[in-house]
C-alpha positions in Angstrom: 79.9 137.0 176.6 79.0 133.7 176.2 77.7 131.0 179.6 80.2 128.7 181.0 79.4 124.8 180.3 76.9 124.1 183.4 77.6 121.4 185.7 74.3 120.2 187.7 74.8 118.5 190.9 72.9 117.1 193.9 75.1 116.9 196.9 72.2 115.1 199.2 71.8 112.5 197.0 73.7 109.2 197.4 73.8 108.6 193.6 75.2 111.7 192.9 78.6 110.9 194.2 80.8 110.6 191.6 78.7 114.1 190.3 81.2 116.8 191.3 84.4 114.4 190.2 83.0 115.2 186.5 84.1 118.8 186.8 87.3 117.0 187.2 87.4 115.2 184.6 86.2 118.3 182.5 89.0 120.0 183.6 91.6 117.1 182.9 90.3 117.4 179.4 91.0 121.2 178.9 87.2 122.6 179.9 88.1 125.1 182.6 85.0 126.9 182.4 82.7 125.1 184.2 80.4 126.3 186.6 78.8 124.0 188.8 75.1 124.3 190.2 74.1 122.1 193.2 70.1 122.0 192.8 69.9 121.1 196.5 71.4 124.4 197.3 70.2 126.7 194.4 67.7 126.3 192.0 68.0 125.6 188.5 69.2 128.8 186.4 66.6 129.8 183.3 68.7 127.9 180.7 68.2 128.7 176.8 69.5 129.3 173.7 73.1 129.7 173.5 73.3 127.4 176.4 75.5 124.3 177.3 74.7 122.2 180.6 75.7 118.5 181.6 73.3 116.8 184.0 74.6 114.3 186.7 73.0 111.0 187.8 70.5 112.7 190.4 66.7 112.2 191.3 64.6 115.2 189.8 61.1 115.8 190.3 59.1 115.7 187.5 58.4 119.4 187.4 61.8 119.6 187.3 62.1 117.6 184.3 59.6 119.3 182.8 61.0 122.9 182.9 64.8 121.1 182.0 63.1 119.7 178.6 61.6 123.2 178.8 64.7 125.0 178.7 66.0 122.5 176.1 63.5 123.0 173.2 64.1 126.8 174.1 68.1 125.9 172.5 69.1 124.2 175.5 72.3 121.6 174.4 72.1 119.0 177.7 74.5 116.3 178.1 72.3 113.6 180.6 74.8 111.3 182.7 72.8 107.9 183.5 69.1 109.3 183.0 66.2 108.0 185.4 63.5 106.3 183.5 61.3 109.8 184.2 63.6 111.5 182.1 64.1 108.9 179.3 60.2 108.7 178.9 59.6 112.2 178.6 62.1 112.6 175.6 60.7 109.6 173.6 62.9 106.6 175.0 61.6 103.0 176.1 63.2 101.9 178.9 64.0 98.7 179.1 63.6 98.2 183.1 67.0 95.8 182.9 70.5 96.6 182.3 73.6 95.5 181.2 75.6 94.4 184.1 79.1 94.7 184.0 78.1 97.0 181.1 80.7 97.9 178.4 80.5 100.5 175.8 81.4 100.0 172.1 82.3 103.5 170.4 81.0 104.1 167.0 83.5 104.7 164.3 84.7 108.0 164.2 84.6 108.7 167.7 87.3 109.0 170.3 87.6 105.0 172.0 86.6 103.4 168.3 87.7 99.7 168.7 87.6 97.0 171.4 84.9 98.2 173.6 85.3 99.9 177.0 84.4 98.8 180.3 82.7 100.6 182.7 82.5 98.3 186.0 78.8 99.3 186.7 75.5 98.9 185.0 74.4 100.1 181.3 70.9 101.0 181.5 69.0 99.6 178.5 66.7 102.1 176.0 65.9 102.5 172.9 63.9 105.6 171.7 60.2 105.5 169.6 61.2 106.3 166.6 58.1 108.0 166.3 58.9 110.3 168.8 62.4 110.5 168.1 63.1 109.9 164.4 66.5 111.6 164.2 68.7 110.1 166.8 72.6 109.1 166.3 74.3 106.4 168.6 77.7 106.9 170.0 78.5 103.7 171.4 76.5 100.5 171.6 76.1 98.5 174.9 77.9 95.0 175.0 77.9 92.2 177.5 81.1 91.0 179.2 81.2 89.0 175.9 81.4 91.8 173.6 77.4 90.5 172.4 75.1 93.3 171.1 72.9 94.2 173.9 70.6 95.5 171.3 70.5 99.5 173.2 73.0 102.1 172.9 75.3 103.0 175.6 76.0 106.5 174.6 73.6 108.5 171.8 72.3 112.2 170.8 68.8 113.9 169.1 67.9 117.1 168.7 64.6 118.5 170.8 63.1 121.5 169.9 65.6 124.2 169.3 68.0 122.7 171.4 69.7 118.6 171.4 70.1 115.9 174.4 72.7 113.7 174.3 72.9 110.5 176.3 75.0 108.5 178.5 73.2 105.4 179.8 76.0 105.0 182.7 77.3 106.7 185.3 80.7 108.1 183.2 82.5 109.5 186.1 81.5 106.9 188.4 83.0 104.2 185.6 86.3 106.8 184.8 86.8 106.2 188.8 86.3 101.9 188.6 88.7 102.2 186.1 91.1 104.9 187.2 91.4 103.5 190.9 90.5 100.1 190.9 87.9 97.5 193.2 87.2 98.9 196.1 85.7 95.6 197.2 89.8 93.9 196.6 90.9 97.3 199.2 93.4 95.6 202.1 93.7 92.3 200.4 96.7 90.9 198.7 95.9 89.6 195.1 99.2 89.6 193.0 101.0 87.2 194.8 104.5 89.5 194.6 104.6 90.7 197.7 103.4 90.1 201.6 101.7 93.8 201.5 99.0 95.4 199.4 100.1 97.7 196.6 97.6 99.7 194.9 98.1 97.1 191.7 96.3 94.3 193.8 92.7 96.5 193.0 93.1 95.7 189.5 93.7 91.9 189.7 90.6 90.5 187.6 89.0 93.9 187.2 90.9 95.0 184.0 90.0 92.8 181.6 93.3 91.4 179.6 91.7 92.0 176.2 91.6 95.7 176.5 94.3 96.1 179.4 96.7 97.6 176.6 93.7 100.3 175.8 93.4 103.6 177.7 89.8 103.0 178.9 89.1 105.8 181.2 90.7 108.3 178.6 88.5 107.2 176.0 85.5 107.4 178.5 86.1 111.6 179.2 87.2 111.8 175.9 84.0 110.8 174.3 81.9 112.7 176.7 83.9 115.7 175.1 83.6 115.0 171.8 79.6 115.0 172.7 79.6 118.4 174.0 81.8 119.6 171.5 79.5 118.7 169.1 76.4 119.9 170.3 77.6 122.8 172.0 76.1 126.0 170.0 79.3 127.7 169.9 82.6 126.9 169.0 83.7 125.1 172.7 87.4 126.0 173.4 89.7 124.4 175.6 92.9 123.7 177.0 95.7 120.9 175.0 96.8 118.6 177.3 100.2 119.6 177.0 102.3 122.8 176.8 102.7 123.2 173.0 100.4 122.1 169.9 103.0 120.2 168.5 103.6 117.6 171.7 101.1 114.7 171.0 102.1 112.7 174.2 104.4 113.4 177.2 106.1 111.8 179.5 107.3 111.9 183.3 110.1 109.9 184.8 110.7 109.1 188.3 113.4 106.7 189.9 113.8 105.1 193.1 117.4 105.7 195.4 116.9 102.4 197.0 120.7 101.4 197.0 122.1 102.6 194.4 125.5 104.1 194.1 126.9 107.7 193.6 128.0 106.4 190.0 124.6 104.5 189.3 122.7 108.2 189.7 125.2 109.5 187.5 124.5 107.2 185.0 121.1 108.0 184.8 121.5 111.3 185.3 123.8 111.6 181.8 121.1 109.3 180.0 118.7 111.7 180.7 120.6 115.3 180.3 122.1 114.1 177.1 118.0 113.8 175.4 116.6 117.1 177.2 114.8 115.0 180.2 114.6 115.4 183.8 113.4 113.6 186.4 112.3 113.3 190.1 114.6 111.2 192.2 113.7 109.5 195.9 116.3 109.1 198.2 116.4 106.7 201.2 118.2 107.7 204.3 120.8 105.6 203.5 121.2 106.8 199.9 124.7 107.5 199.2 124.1 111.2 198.0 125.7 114.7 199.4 123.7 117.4 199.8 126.6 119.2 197.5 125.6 115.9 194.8 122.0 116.6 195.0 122.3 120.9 194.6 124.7 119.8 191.3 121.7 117.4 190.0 119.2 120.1 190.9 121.6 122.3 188.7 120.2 120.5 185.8 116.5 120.2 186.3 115.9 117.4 188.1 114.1 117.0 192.0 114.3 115.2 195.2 112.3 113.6 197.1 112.4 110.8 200.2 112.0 107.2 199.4 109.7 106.5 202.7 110.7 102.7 203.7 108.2 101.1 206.0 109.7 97.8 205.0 111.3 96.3 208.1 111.3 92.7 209.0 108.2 92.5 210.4 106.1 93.6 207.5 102.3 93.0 209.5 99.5 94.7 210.1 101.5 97.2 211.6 102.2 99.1 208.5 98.7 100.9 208.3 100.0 102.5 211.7 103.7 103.4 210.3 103.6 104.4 207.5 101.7 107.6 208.0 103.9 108.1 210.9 106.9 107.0 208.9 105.8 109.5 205.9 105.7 112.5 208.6 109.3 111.5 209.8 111.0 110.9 206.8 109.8 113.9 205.0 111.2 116.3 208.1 114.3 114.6 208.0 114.9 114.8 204.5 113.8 118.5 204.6 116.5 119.1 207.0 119.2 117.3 205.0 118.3 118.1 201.3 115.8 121.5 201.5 113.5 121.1 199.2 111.0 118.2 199.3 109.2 117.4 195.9 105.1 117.5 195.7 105.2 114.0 193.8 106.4 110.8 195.9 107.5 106.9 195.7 107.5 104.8 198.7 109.7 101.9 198.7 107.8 99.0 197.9 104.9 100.9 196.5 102.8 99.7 199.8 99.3 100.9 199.5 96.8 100.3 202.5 92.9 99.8 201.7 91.4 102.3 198.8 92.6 105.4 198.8 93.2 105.7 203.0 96.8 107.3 202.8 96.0 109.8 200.3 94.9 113.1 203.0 98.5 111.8 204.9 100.0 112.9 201.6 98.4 115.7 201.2 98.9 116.7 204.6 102.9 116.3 204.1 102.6 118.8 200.6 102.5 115.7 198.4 100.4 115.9 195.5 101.4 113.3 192.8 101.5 109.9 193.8 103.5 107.3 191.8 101.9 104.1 193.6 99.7 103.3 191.1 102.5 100.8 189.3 101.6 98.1 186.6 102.3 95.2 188.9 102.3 91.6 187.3 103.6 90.2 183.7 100.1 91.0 182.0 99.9 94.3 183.2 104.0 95.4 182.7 104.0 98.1 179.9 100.0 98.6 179.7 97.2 100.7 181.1 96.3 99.2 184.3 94.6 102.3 185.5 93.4 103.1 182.0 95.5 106.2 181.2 99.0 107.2 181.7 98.1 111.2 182.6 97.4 112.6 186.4 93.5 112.8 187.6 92.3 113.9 191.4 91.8 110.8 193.5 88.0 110.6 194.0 87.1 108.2 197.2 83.9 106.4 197.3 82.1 109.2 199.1 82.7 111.5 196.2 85.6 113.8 197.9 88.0 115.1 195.5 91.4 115.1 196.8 93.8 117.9 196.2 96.3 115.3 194.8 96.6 113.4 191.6 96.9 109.9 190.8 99.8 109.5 188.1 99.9 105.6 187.2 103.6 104.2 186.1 103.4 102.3 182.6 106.9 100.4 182.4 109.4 100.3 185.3 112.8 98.2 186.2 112.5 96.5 189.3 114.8 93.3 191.0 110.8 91.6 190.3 111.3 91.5 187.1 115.1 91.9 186.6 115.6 88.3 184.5 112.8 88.9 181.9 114.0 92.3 181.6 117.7 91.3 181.1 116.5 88.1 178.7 113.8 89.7 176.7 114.4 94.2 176.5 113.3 93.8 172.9 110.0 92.6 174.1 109.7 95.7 177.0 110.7 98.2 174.2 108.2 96.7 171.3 105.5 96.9 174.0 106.3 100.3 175.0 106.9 101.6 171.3 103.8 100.2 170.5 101.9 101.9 173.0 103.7 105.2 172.1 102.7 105.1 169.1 98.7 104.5 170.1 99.5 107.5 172.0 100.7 109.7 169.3 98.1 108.9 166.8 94.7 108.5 169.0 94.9 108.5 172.4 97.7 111.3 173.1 98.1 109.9 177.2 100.9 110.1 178.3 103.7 107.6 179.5 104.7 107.0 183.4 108.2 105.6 183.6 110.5 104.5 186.8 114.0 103.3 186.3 115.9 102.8 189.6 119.7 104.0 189.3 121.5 100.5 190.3 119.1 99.1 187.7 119.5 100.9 185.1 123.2 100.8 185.9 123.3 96.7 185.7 120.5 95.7 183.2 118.0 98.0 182.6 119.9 100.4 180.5 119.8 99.2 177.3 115.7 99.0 177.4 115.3 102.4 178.8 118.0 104.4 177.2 115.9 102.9 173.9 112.3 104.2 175.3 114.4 108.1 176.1 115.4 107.4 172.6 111.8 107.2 171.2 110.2 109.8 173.0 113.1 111.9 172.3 112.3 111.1 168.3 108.6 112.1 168.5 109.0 115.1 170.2 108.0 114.1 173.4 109.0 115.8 176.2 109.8 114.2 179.7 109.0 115.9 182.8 109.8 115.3 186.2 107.3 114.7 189.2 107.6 118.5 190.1 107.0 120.4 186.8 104.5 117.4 185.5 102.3 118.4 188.8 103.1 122.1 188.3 101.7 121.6 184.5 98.5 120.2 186.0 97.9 123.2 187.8 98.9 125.7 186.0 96.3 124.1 183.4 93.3 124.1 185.9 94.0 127.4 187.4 93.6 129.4 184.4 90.2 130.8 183.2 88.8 130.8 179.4 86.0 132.5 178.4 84.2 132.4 174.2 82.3 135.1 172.4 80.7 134.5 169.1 80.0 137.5 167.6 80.1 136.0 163.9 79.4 132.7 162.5 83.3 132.9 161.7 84.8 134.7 164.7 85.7 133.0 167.9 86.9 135.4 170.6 88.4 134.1 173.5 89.7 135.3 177.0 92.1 133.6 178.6 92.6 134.7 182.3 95.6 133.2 185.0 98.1 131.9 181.9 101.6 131.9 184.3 103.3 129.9 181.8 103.1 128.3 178.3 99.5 126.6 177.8 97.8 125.3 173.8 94.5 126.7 173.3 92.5 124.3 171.2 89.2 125.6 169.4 87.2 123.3 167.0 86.8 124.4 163.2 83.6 125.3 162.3 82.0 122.9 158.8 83.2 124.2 155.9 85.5 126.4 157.4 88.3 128.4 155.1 91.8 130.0 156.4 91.9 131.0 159.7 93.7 134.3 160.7 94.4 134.6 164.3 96.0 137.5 166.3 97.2 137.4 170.0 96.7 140.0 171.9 96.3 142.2 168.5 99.1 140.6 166.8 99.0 138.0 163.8 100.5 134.5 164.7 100.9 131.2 162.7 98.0 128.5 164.4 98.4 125.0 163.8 95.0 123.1 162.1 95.2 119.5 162.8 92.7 116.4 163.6 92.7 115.7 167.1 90.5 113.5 169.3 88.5 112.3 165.9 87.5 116.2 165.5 89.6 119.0 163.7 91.3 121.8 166.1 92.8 125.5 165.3 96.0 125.1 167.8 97.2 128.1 169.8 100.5 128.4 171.4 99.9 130.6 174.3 103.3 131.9 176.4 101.4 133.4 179.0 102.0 136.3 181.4 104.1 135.7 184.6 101.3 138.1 186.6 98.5 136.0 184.8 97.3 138.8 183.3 94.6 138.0 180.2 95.8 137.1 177.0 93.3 137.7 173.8 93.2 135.5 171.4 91.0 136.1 167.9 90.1 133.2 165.5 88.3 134.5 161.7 87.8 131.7 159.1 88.0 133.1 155.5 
């Protein structure tokens, strides 16, 4: 049976922060198999052939170095996340002692992130390697300045060593997938959009996402790349998880709308937009929200949940509100508990306020909320784009490294009395933007799209934009979740474990363990690869082959077992 991908840590070091939030990001991108190794805890396991490992930005001592390179030119494959110069000497690389600061990464053609480069918010180490010493190297991305000039180093790059390969990340990724993913922490508890009178999570991102690239998903593009990597140089076929349910969904979306004051009717309106194109969505509800329980149990009827809309927003609006609103969250929820029964796991305060960082996130938790809507794209530029640099759900990751149990789901496109006249005057605009990035989605990226459309919006002037975006996603195939099942999806995907044999140079066995519902298993196609017959648990099924992520994929459909019991799944290319 084949090793897990290794994750090596260093929980006493400083620099290894953002270290365990890579097994995070691994799992976001469908590798569930991960095992993760804290070196300050246990010592290094005798790595070989047949072995995959990622290494996080730590201090090592040279002897431990040495026996890594070791185990690599036994068949090691290591992926080396912001190597110290110690490391990048002993392999054959010049460092440069300087770096690129704000570095961004330009991804080599053929890779996922190919375009515009990406930032990264922290420094790009510079090195080059002796091509002496290392002769056969291929870059991944090339390091640019903050005026997209050649920095003359690569930012990303892999070699072979021995028996085994190295590749290279001169950055810390999963430090930069967090910069971009959550914003400045430096702007936390100041008020930068000028919209409002309290901080919303968009005020971290004014002049941190660069305009040029604000309509890219950056931190996608980031994991994604660190994928492809492994995927290459891992020695066996590496399987993982689809993003979404089926093969043949390319994007998703989820859809949430806010009670505020809307009326019985407006809800309804919604409510048939969505039912008559197969979607669902999460609505929050305000205590005074016009809505029976009787109203709500018919809307549950057909799919969609409930949630409160938490108001802090009195008259006063000061200081206060870091005090209320975890106190307000507490209150609310009971109270809507009692009315309505079921409280949703995803949640939308009114107003979107957002204290500091990420402070309010363990008072979420703490209440059984676990999707968090906040993250809007506030301001004209950002309206319709990537603020946060993705449209799917990752853990929050604080500055101290903790992973929180909740995800951060960012909102693309929205309706809102902010921007109720340029919505009303230009909708063609809204839906070109959003088509276009649906379509980016589709073909490359395959994020997914956060939408909010408040009932008494869409029932005075938001209709005709967003019944036009339910029409899109409806045409591609797209489905549209609600808060609940989008969260549900996110763990079903991480609880479930997947194991790989290679007994042949054509035969991929895999085990998938803790499938409760339907899941895609994606496994690359090995070079020169003919027809692939596949059997599921010993019977024949039809797979899907299709370029994905810049690489080509054998696509599963897996229904799953309701007890999680393991599903067999058998690849052999002809």
């Amino acid at each position: 049976m084949k090793q897990p991908l290794y994750l090596l840590t260093r929980s006493a070091q400083a620099q290894n922060a953002y270290g365990p939030f890579t097994q995070e990001i691994l799992a976001s991108e469908g590798l569930v198999n991960v095992q993760r190794v804290d070196l300050d805890i246990e010592p290094l396991a005798d790595l070989g052939q047949g072995d995959l490992a990622v290494l996080t930005r730590c201090a090592l001592r040279l002897s431990e170095i040495d026996a890594l390179l070791d185990s690599v030119r036994r068949g090691l494959r290591l992926v080396v996340l912001a190597p110290s110069n110690a490391f990048l000497q002993r392999v054959g690389w010049r460092p440069a002692s300087k770096s690129v600061y704000p570095g961004w990464a330009r991804v080599a053609q053929g890779y996922p992130g190919a375009g515009d480069p990406l930032q990264t918010h922290i420094p790009v180490a510079k090195s080059t390697p002796y091509e002496e010493q290392v002769p056969e190297w291929t870059p991944l991305a090339h390091a640019v300045d903050a005026d997209w000039r050649d920095a003359g180093a690569p930012a990303a790059a892999q070699f072979p060593l021995g028996d085994g390969a190295v590749g290279l990340f001169l950055y810390d990724l999963p430090k930069a997938v967090a910069r971009i993913r959550f914003g400045n922490p430096d702007l936390a508890g100041y008020v930068q959009a000028g919209l409002h009178r309290w901080q919303h999570a968009g005020d971290l991102f004014i002049g941190h996402v660069d305009l040029r690239v604000i309509g890219r998903p950056q931190a996608d593009f980031h994991a994604q790349l660190l994928v492809r990597l492994l995927t290459d140089l891992a020695p066996w076929p590496l399987p993982r998880l689809w993003y979404y349910e089926r093969g043949a969904h390319r994007a998703a979306a989820v859809f949430q709308s806010d009670g505020d004051n809307s009326k019985t009717d407006d809800f309804r309106a919604l409510d048939q937009a969505l039912t008559a194109r197969g979607a669902t969505a999460t609505f929050y509800l305000m205590p005074t929200t016009k809505m029976t329980p009787d109203l709500v149990q018919e809307f549950r009827d057909r799919g969609h949940t409930f949630g409160p809309h938490v108001n802090v927003l009195g008259e006063r609006q000061t200081e206060e509100m870091y005090f209320e609103f975890p106190e307000a969250l507490r209150e609310q929820t009971a109270a809507f508990r009692e009315r309505f029964g079921t409280v949703s796991t995803s949640l939308q305060a009114h107003g979107a306020p957002w204290s500091g960082y990420m402070e309010w996130v363990p008072d979420h938790i703490a209440e059984g909320y676990r999707m968090l809507f906040v993250y809007l794209s506030l301001t004209r530029a950002f309206l319709g784009q990537y603020m946060c640099g993705s449209g799917r759900p990752l853990r929050f990751c604080g500055l101290d490294g903790t992973v929180h149990d909740a995800y951060q789901q960012p909102i693309v496109t929205y309706d809102d009395q902010s921007i109720q006249d340029y919505l009303t005057e230009h909708p063609g605009e809204m839906v070109a933007t959003f088509e276009s990035r649906l379509r980016e989605a589709l073909e490359h990226s395959h994020t997914a799209m956060g939408i909010l459309s408040h009932p008494v919006s869409f029932a005075q002037y938001s209709r005709p934009a967003v019944e036009r975006y339910l029409d899109a996603l409806a045409a591609a195939q797209v489905p549209v979740y609600n808060g609940d099942a989008w969260c549900a999806l996110q763990d079903r995907r991480r609880a479930v474990e997947l194991r790989c044999e290679v007994p042949s140079e054509r035969t991929v066995l895999c085990t998938v363990e803790n499938l409760r519902g339907p899941l895609c298993l994606m496994v690359p196609v090995p070079s020169e690869a003919g027809e692939a017959v596949v059997r599921v648990d010993g019977a024949v099924v039809e797979p899907e082959m299709d370029s994905r992520l810049t690489a080509q994929y054998l696509l599963v459909d897996l229904a799953g077992k309701p007890d999680g019991a393991s599903t067999e799944v058998e690849m052999r290319w002809k």
